[in-house]
Each structure stands twice: as structure tokens, then as C-alpha cells.
N, C-alpha and C positions, 0 to 999 in steps of 0.2 A: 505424573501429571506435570505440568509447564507452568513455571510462574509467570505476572500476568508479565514483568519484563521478557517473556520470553514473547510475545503478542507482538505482531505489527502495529505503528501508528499510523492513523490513515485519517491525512487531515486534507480541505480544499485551499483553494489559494489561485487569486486572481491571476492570470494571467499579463507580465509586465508592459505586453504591446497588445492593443483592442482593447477588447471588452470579454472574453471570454474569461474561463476558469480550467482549468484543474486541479488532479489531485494527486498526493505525495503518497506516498507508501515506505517507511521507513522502517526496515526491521530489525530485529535489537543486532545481528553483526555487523552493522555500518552500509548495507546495502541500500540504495532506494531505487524507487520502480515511480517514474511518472505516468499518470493517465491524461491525456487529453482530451478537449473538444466537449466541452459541457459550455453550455450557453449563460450557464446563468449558475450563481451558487447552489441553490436551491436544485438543479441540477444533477450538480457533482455532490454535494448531500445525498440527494434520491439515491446516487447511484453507490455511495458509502454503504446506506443502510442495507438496500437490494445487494451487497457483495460483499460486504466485509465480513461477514460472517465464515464465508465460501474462502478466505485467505485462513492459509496453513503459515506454521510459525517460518520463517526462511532455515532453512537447513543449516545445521553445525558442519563446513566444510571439512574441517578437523576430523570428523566422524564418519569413517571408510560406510557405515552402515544409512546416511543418510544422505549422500552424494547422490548430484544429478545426476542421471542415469544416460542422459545426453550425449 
């Protein structure tokens, strides 16, 4: 079982030109993944709740067993 540091943080965060949002996706090996194009916090929120469940921890690259297959 994965402790919860092994869990992505998945947090919103305005956008620094307009008015829109996004969201971060940081996983505990130093990776991050942006998502764009949410109108509005409440948005990028909705879309946290509706997915983050559906994120898998990021892979131990270290770990021939858990390499992208890519």
C-alpha cells in the first residue's frame, strides 16, 4: 500500500495573464503536469473533484517494473 506522500498534489491557481485558472498536478518525484483552460476557480475545483481520484501515484522511474511503457 502507498503512503499518502506517495499521492499527487492537485491544487488550482489563477492564471498570471486574464482571468482564467488552472491546475497543478505535483507528484511526490518532483514531476508536475499543468492542466489548462478552466474559466473560473470553481471550475478547476469541479474538475479536481471529478478526476483526481482517476490519478495514479507517478511512477518510481528507478523501478524497471513501473516504467512507461512508452
Amino acid at each position: 500500500m502507498a503512503d499518502s506522500d506517495d499521492k499527487p498534489v492537485i491544487e488550482p491557481f489563477p492564471d498570471k495573464e486574464g482571468t482564467g485558472w488552472h491546475v497543478i498536478i505535483r507528484y511526490p518525484h518532483g514531476h508536475e503536469r499543468r492542466i489548462d483552460g478552466f474559466a473560473s476557480r470553481g471550475d478547476a475545483v469541479d474538475w479536481i473533484v471529478e478526476n483526481g481520484s482517476q490519478l495514479d501515484e507517478w511512477p518510481d522511474r528507478s523501478d524497471p517494473a513501473q516504467s512507461d511503457p512508452s
